[in-house]
C-alpha positions as CSV (number, residue, x, y, z in Angstrom):
1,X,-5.3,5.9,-11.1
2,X,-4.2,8.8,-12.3
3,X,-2.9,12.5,-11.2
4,X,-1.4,14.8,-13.7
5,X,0.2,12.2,-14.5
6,X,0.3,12.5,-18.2
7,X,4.0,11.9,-18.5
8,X,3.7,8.7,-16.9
9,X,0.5,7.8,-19.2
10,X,3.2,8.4,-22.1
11,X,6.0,6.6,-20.5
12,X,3.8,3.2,-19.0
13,X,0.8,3.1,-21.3
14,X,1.6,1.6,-24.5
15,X,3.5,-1.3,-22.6
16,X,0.8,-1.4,-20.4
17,X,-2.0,-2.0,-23.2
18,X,0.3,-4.6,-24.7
19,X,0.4,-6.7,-21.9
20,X,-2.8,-6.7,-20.5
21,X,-5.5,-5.6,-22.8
22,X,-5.7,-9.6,-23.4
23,X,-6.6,-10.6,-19.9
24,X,-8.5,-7.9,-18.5
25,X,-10.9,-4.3,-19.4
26,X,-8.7,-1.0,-19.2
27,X,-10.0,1.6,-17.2
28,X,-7.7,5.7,-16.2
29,X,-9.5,6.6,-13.4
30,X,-8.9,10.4,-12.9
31,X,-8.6,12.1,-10.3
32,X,-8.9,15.4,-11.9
33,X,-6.0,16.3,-13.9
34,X,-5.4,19.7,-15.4
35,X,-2.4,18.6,-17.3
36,X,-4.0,17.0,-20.3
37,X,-4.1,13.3,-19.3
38,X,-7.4,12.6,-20.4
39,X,-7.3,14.3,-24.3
40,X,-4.4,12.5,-24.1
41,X,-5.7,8.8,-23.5
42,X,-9.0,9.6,-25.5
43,X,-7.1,10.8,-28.5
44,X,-4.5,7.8,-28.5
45,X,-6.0,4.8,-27.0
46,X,-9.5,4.0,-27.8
47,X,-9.6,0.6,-26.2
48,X,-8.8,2.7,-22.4
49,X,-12.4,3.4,-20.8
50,X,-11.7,6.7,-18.7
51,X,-13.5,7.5,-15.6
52,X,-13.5,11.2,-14.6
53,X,-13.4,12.7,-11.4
54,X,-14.2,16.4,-10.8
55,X,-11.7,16.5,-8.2
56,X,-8.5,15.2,-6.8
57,X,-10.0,12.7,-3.9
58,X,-6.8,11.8,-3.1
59,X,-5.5,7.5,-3.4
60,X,-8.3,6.3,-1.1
61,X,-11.5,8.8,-2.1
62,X,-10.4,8.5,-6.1
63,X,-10.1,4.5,-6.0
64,X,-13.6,4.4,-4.3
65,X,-15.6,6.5,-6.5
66,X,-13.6,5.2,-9.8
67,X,-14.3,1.4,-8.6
68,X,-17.6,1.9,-7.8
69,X,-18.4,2.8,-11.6
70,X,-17.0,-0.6,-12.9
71,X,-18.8,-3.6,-12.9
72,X,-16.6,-6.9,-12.4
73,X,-15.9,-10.1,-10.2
74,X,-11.6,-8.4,-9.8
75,X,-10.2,-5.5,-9.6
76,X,-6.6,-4.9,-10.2
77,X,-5.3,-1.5,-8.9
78,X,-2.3,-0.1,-10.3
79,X,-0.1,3.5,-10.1
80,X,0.1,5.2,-13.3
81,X,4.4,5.1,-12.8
82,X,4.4,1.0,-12.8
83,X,5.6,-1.0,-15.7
84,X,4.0,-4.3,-16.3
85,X,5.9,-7.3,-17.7
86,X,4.6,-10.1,-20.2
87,X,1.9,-12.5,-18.5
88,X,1.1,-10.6,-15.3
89,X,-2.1,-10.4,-14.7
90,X,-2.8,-14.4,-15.3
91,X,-1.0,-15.5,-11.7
92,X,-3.1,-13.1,-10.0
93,X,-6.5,-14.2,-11.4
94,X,-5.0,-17.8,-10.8
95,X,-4.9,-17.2,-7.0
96,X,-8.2,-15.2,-6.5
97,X,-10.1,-17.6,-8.6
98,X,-8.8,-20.7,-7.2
99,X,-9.1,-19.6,-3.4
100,X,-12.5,-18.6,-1.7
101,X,-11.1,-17.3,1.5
102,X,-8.3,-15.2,-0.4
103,X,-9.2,-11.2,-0.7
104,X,-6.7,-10.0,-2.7
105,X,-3.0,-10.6,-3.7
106,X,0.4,-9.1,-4.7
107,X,2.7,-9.4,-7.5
108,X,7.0,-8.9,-7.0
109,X,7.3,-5.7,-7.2
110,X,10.6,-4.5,-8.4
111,X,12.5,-1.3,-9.2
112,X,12.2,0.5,-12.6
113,X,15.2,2.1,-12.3
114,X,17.3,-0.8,-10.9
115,X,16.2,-4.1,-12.3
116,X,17.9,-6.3,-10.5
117,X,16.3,-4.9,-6.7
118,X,13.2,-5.1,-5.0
119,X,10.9,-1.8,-4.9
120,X,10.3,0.6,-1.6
121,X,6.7,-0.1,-1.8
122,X,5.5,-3.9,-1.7
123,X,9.0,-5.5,-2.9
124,X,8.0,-9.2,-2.1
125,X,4.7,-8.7,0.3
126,X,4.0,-6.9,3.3
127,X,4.3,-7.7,6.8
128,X,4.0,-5.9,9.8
129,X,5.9,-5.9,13.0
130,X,5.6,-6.0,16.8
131,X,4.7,-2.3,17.1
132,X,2.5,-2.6,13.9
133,X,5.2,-0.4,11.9
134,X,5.2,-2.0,8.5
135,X,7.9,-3.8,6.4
136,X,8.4,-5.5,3.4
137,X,9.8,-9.0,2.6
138,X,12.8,-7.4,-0.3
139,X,13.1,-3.8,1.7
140,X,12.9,-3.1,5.1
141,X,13.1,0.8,5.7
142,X,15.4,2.1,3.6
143,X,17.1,-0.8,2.6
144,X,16.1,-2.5,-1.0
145,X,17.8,-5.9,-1.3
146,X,19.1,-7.3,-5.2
147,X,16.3,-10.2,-5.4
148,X,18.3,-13.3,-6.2
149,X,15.0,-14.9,-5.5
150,X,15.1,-15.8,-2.3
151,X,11.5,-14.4,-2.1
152,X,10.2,-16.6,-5.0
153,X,7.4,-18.6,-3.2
154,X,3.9,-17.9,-2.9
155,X,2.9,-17.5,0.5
156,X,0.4,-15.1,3.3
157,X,1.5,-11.8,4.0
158,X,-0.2,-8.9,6.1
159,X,-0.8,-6.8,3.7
160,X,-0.5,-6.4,-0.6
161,X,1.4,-2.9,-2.0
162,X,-1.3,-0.3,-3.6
163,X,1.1,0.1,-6.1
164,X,-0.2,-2.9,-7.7
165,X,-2.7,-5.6,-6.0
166,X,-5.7,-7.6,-6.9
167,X,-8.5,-7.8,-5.0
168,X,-12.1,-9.6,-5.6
169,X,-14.5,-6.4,-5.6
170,X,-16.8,-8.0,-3.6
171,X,-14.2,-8.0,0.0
172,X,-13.3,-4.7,-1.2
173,X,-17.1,-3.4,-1.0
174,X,-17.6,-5.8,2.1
175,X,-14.8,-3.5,4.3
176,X,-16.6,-0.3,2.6
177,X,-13.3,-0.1,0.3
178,X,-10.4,2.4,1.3
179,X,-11.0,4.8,4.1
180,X,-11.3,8.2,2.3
181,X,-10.3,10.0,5.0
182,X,-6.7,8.7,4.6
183,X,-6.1,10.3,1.2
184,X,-3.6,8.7,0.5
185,X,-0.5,5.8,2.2
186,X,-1.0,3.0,4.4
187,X,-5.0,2.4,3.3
188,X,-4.0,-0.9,1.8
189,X,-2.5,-1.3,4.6
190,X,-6.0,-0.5,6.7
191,X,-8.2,-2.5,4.2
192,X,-6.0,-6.0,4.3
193,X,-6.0,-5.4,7.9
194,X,-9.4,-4.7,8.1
195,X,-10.2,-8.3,5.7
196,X,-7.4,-9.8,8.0
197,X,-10.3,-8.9,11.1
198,X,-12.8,-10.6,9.5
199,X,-10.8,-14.0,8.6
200,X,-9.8,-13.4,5.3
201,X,-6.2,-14.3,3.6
202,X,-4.0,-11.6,1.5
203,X,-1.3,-13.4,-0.1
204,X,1.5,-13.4,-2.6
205,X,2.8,-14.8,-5.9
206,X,6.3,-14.0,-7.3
207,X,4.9,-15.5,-10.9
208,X,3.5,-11.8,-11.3
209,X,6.4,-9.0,-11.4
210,X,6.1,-5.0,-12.1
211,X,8.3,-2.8,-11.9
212,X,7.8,0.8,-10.6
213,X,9.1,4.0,-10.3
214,X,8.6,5.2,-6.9
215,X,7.6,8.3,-5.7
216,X,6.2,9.2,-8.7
217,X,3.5,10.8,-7.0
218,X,4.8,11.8,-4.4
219,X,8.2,12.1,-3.4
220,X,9.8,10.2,-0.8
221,X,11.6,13.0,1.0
222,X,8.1,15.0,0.6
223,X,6.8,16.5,4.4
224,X,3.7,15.5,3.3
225,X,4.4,11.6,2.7
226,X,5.5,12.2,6.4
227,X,2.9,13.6,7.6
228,X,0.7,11.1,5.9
229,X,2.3,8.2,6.9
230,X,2.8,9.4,10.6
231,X,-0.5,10.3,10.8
232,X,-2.1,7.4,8.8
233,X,-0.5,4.8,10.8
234,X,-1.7,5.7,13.9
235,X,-5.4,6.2,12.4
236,X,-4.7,2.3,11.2
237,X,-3.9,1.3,14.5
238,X,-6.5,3.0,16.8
239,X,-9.5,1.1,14.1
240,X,-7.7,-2.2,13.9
241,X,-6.0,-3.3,16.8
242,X,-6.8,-6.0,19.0
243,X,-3.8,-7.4,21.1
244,X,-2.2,-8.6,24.1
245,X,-1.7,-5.0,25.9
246,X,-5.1,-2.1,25.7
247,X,-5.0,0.2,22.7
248,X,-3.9,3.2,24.5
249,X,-1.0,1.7,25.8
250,X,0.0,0.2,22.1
251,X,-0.4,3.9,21.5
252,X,1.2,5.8,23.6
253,X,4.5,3.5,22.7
254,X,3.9,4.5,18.9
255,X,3.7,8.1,20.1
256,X,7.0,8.2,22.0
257,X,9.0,5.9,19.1
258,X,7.6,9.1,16.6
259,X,8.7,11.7,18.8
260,X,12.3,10.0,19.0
261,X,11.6,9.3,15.0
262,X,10.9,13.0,15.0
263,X,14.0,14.1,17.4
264,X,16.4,12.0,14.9
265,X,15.1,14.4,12.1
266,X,15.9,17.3,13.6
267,X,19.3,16.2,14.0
268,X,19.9,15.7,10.7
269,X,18.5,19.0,9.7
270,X,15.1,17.6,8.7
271,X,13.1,20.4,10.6
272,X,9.9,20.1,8.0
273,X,9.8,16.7,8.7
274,X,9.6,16.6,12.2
275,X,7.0,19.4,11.8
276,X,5.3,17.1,10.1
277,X,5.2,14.7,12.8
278,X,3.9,16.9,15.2
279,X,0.9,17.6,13.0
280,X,0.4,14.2,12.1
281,X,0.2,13.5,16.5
282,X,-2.4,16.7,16.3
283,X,-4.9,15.2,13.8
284,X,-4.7,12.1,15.5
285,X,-6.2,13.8,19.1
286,X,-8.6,15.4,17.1
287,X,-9.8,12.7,15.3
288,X,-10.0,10.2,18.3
289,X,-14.0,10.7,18.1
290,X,-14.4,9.7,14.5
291,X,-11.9,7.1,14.8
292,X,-13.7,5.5,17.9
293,X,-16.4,5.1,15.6
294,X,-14.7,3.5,12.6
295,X,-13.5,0.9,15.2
296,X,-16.7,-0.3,16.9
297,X,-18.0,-1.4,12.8
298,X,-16.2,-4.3,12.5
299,X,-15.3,-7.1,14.9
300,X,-11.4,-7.8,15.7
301,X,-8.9,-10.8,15.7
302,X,-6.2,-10.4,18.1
303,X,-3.4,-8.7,16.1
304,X,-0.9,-11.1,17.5
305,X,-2.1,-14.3,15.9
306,X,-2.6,-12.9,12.4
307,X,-0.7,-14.3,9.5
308,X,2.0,-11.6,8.5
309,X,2.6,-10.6,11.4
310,X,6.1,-10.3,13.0
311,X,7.0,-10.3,16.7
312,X,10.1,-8.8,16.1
313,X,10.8,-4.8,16.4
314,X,12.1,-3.9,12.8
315,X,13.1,-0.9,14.8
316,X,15.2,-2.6,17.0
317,X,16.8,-5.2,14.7
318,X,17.6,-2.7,11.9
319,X,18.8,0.3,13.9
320,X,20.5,-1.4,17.2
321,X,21.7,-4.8,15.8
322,X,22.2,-3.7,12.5
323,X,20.3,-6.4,10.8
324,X,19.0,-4.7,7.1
325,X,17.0,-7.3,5.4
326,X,14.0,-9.1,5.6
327,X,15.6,-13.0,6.6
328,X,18.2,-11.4,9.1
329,X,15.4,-10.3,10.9
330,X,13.1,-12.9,10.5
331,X,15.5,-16.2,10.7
332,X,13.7,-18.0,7.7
């Protein structure tokens, strides 16, 4: 996928052609760049197929319309500001291939700038925590660890990275694929919940690793990303969950946890960012309707009993008892 992104296309694509044009088709889907991307690819790399998109449909929309032009058994989404490494699409085939009840599957996903640590988004696999706030094994919140492979096994998670995944096209188009109305952050995190709902398995394999940038796209710090990711979590939660207390309670926690999320902003002279937050709580309320709707389509497995998920609070364990990584928390 691809966003003005043509300094990335420079940066990522000649590796990227080496090391994969072997094992699988190469397809830019754009999401309509002004910058040049495209003249770009088509004047430099004939063996990239390009799919072109009038618009910018955002992560979710552009994804969907780009996947439903191609024809094959896998797909293997990737960000235009990943670098692959020798070999790495091979494990990932290996898994999908040789597991029927498997959906999709993530490689390690490490940092470009910083070798030797795990990545903000995916690191070793995703999990997801008492209160459905996500985390990763390799970073939780903030907090990247130096991989000294501790996460080298291959294993169920909650959820796989949009950064970089592989997922048989036939579960994607079985959940309807990403939510457009998402745009763009946590709709991996929607679809793996939404194949965990209907029995099936997202795993992970360290014998895959990329490395990649990281707010790329879209910076970290961005009130926008906040907004998103405020808002998109709770749009997750209201279609998906299924647990041991009623939705609107499960809610109504989240909603108080973001105000004091939003409160600790504003102390720390984040104003746009806790402006963002309230918005994010506003198109929430107003979307109740739609949402409502989304979650009567599919049937539901209590959220408690799914593999990947945690019933520890991340919040709790990294903020009170100072506990910043993955196994502190957990107790592997």
């Amino acid at each position: 996928m691809n966003f003005n992104g043509k300094n990335w296309l420079e940066k990522f694509i000649p590796t990227f052609i080496t090391h994969s044009e072997n094992d699988a088709d190469i397809y830019v889907i754009d999401n309509g760049s002004s910058d040049g991307s495209l003249p770009y690819l088509e004047s430099n790399f004939s063996s990239i197929k390009t799919i072109h998109l009038e618009n910018n449909l955002g992560f979710a929309g552009g994804y969907n319309e780009g996947l439903r032009r191609i024809d094959a058994e896998f797909f293997i989404i990737v960000n235009s500001d990943i670098e692959v490494s020798e070999n790495w699409i091979p494990p990932l085939i290996k898994v999908l291939k040789n597991n029927t009840n498997i959906s999709a599957v993530q490689p390690k996903i490490k940092s470009y700038n910083n070798k030797d640590y795990f990545e903000y988004a995916g690191a070793a696999g995703g999990f997801i925590d008492a209160l459905a706030y996500p985390f990763c094994r390799g970073r939780v919140f903030d907090n990247a660890e130096l991989d000294k492979k501790q996460y080298d096994t291959y294993s169920e998670i909650f959820w796989s990275s949009g950064a970089c995944m592989a997922i048989k096209s036939k579960d994607f188009k079985e959940v309807g694929g990403f939510d457009k109305d998402f745009f763009a952050h946590m709709e991996e995190i929607d679809l793996c919940w939404q194949l965990k709902n209907l029995g099936k398995n997202i795993f992970y394999t360290s014998e895959s690793t990329v490395y990649h940038f990281g707010g790329g796209t879209l910076k970290y710090s961005s009130p926008k990303k906040t907004y998103l990711n405020y808002r998109n979590n709770l749009w997750m939660i209201h279609k998906n969950f299924k647990g041991d207390i009623p939705l609107f309670l499960f809610i109504l926690i989240r909603l108080i946890l973001d105000q004091v999320s939003g409160i600790k902003l504003v102390l720390s002279g984040d104003l746009k960012g806790y402006i963002s937050i309230i918005k994010a709580h506003y198109s929430y309320f107003i979307s109740i309707s739609k949402l409502n709707d989304k979650r009567r389509q599919f049937s539901k497995l209590n959220f408690h009993e799914l593999n990947g998920y945690s019933r520890k609070s991340t919040i709790w364990n990294y903020f009170i008892l100072k506990k910043k990584t993955f196994s502190e928390i957990i107790k592997q």
